[in-house]
Structure formats: structure tokens, C-alpha cells
C-alpha positions in Angstrom: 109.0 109.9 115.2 111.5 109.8 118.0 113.1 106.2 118.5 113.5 105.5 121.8 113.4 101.8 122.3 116.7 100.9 122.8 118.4 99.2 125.4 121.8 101.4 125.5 124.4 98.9 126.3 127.0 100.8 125.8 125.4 103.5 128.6 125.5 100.9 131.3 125.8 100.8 134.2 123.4 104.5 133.8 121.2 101.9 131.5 120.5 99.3 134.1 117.5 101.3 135.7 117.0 104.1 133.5 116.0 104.4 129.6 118.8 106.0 127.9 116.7 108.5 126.6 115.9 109.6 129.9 120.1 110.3 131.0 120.3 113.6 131.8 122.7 115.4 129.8 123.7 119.1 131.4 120.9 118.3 133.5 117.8 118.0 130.4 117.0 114.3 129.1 118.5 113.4 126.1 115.2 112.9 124.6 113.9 116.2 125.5 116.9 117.9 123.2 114.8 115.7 120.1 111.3 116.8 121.7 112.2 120.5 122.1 113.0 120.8 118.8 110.2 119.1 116.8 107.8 121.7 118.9 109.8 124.5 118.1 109.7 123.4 114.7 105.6 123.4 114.5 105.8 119.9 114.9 102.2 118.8 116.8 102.2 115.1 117.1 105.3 112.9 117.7 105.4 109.1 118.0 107.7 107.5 121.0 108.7 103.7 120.4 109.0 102.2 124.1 110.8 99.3 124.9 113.7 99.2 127.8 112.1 100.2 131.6 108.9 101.4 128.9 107.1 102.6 131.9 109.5 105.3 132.8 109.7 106.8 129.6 106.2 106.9 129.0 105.1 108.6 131.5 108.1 111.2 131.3 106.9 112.0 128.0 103.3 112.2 128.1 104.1 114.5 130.8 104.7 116.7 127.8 102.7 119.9 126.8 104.5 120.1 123.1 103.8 118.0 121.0 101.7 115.5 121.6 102.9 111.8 122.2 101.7 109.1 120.7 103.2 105.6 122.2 104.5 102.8 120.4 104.7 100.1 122.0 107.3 97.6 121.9 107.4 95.8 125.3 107.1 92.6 123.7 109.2 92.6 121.1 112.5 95.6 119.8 111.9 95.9 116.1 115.0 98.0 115.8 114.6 101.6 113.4 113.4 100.0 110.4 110.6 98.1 112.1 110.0 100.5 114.8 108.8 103.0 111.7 106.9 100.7 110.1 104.8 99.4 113.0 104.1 103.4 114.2 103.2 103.9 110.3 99.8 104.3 110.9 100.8 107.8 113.1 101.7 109.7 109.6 99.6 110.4 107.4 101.2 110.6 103.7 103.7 113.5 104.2 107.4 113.4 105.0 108.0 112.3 108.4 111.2 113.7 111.0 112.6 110.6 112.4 115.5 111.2 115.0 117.4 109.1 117.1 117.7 109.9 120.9 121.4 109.2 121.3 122.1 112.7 119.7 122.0 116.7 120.1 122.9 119.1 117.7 123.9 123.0 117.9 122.6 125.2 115.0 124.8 127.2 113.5 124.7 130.6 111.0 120.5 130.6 112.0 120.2 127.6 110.4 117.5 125.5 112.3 118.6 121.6 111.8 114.7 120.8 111.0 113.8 123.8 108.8 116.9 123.2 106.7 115.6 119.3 106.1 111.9 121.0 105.2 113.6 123.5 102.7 115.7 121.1 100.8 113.0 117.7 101.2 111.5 117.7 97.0 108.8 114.9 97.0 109.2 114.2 93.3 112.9 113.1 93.9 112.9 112.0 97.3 112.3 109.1 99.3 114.9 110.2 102.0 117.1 113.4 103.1 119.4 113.0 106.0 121.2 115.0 108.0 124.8 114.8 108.0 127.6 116.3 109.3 131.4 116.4 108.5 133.1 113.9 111.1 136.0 117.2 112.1 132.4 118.3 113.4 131.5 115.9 115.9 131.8 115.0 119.2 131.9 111.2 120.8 132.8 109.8 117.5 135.6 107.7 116.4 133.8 105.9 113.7 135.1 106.2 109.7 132.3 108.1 108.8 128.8 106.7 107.2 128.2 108.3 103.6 129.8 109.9 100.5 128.0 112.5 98.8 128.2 114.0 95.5 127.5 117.4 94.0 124.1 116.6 93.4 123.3 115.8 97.0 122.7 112.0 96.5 124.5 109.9 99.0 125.5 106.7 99.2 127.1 104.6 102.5 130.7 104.5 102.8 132.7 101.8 100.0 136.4 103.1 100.8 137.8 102.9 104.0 136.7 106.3 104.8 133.8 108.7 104.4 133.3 112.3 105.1 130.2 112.5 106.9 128.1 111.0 109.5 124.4 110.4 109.7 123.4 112.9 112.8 120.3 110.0 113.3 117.7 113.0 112.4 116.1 112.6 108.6 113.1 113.3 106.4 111.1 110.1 105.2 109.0 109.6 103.0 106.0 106.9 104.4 105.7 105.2 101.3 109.3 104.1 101.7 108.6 102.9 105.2 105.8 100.8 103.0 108.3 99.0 101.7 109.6 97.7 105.0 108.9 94.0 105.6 107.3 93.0 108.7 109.6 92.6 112.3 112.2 93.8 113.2 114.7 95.3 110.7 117.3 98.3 109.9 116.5 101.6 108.4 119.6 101.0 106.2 117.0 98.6 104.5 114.8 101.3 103.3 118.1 103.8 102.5 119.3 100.7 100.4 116.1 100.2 98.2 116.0 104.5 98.0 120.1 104.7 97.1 119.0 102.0 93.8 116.6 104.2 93.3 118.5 107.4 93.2 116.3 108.9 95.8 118.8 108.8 98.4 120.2 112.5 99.1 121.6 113.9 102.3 122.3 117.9 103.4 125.3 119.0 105.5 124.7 120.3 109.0 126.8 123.9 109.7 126.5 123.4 113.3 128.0 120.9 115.8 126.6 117.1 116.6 127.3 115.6 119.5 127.1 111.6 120.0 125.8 110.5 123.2 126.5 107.0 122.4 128.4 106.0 125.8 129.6 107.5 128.9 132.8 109.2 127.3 130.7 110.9 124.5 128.5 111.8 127.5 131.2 113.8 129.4 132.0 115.8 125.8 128.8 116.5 125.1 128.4 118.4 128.7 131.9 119.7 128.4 130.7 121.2 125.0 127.1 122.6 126.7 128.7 123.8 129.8 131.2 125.6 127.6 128.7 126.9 125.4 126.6 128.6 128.5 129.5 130.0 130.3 
């Protein structure tokens, strides 16, 4: 599932006539960078929550040869990434399902494909989620305090001190029986990582590569900065 929905206040004035997923960034929608990965990852199917100028996105991604889009539709009513999972939750089937933001690319690193390394460490017995995280010294448009500690085991849990080492790159493996649990309406995927952390099922792996936050209009200029670079 890619969520797409939201309104990207932050992005504006870019925001005020076009989806954020649709900004360009080094001249490719941000939303493509999640797209083009799932397919290269054998992914067939993907689900697209639409909300904010819906129409736009919607037909930029069913545009699409790989994979196929499936629409979610939330023109009447933003259920945020909690709820925007469990109203698509038909769309999965019983398996582990990528969820990604939009707001986000990442660079592999050492031949380390972001979405194969998720596959490789997801064990169903033990898991309800596995994020992907990456140390903060290894991002880009970020000035938060980090999101999770982890310990030797691979469990994580969200940030207690005033600091944490890593940051949730918004791309995960999920279990659809977690997203079960999800009430009705709009709510936060921290909801679902809070009933997995009681749980113990709550584990996260470490990125190699680089993640870039597209969050606003400075993180915007790094992250082409970064690409441009990259190419030349």
C-alpha cells in the first residue's frame, strides 16, 4: 500500500494545486520513487489512498503499467495511516503487506534492496510488524530526535529519552491481522505499533543506504541536491 492521501501542508504553496505525491523531485514524482520499487520488487498489485486534488493522482497512477493500482478512496473523509490501512484491508489477502509513505526516497546501499531486506528478515511467527529504519547521521531533511530504540534482538520500541537513534524511513512490513485490530475511522498507525510493541512483536531492521525526507520545501532542495549529485 502506498499512502497517498495527505494534504502536505507543509509543501505549500507546491500543495495548493498539486498532490504532494505528484511534486516532482529531480524531475520523477515522489510517488513514482515508492511505485518503481514495489514493481521492481515483484510486487503486482498496490493500493493508492486518494484524498487531496484525488482526481489528479488517480489518473497519474492508473496511468501505470507496473503494478497494478487499486484506488482507495478517501474524498469524503482522511482516515490518516492507521485508518487508511484498514479501510483498503480488503486489497491483501493474509500475507505481509509493504506499506510506504510517499514523503520519502531511499538509496540502496552495499546491493541491499530496501524491500528484499524487509522480505528476508519479516518471520511470521514473531512478527506483527518490521520497519525500516535508518540511523538519523543518515538522513536527509530531518531535524527531528529520532523515532525508535532498538535492542540486540531487533525489537524496537518509540523513543522514551530525549533522543533516539533511528528514524522510521515510512516503508514497513505488516502483518493484516494487525491492521484487524484497527478500530473503525480515522486513526494512527502508531496504534497498531503500540498494541504489537505489548506484544513483543514490534522489531525494526537498519537501512545501509541513505533516506531522504521530502517532508517540505527545504528537504525538497536536499533531496535533489543529493540526486543530482549522485548522477553527475
Amino acid at each position: 500500500m502506498v499512502l497517498a492521501a495527505g494534504l502536505g501542508t507543509r509543501m505549500r504553496p507546491l500543495t495548493d494545486k498539486t498532490p504532494k505525491p505528484l511534486i516532482p523531485v529531480a524531475g520523477k514524482p515522489l510517488i513514482d520513487y515508492a511505485l518503481d520499487r514495489f514493481a521492481a520488487a515483484g510486487v503486482r498489485q498496490a493500493v493508492v489512498n486518494v484524498h487531496h486534488h484525488a482526481d489528479r493522482l488517480e489518473a497519474h497512477v492508473k496511468a501505470r503499467a507496473r503494478p497494478t493500482i487499486v484506488i482507495s478512496d478517501e474524498r469524503g473523509r482522511l482516515l490518516e495511516t492507521g485508518g487508511g490501512l484498514k479501510k483498503a484491508r480488503a486489497h491483501f489477502g493474509d500475507g505481509p503487506v509493504y506499506c510506504t509513505n510517499t514523503d520519502a526516497i531511499l538509496i540502496d546501499a552495499d546491493g541491499e534492496e530496501a524491500c528484499a531486506a524487509l522480505a528476508r528478515g519479516w518471520r511470521a511467527q514473531d512478527m506483527d510488524a518490521l520497519l525500516l529504519l535508518v540511523p538519523t547521521e543518515r538522513a536527509s531533511g530531518y531535524d527531528g530526535r529520532g523515532d525508535f530504540d532498538r535492542d540486540k534482538d531487533g525489537r524496537i520500541s518509540l523513543r522514551k529519552g530525549e533522543h533516539a537513534p533511528y528514524v522510521f524511513t515510512g516503508l514497513q512490513l505488516i502483518a493484516p491481522a494487525l491492521i484487524d485490530e484497527g478500530p473503525d475511522g480515522p486513526f494512527s498507525t502508531r496504534l497498531l505499533w503500540d498494541r504489537a510493541s505489548e506484544r513483543g512483536r514490534l522489531f525494526g531492521i537498519v537501512h545501509r543506504g541513505f533516506w531522504m525526507h521530502v517532508g517540505d520545501a527545504a528537504g525538497l532542495a536536499e533531496a535533489e541536491a543529493r540526486l543530482a549529485g549522485d548522477k553527475g
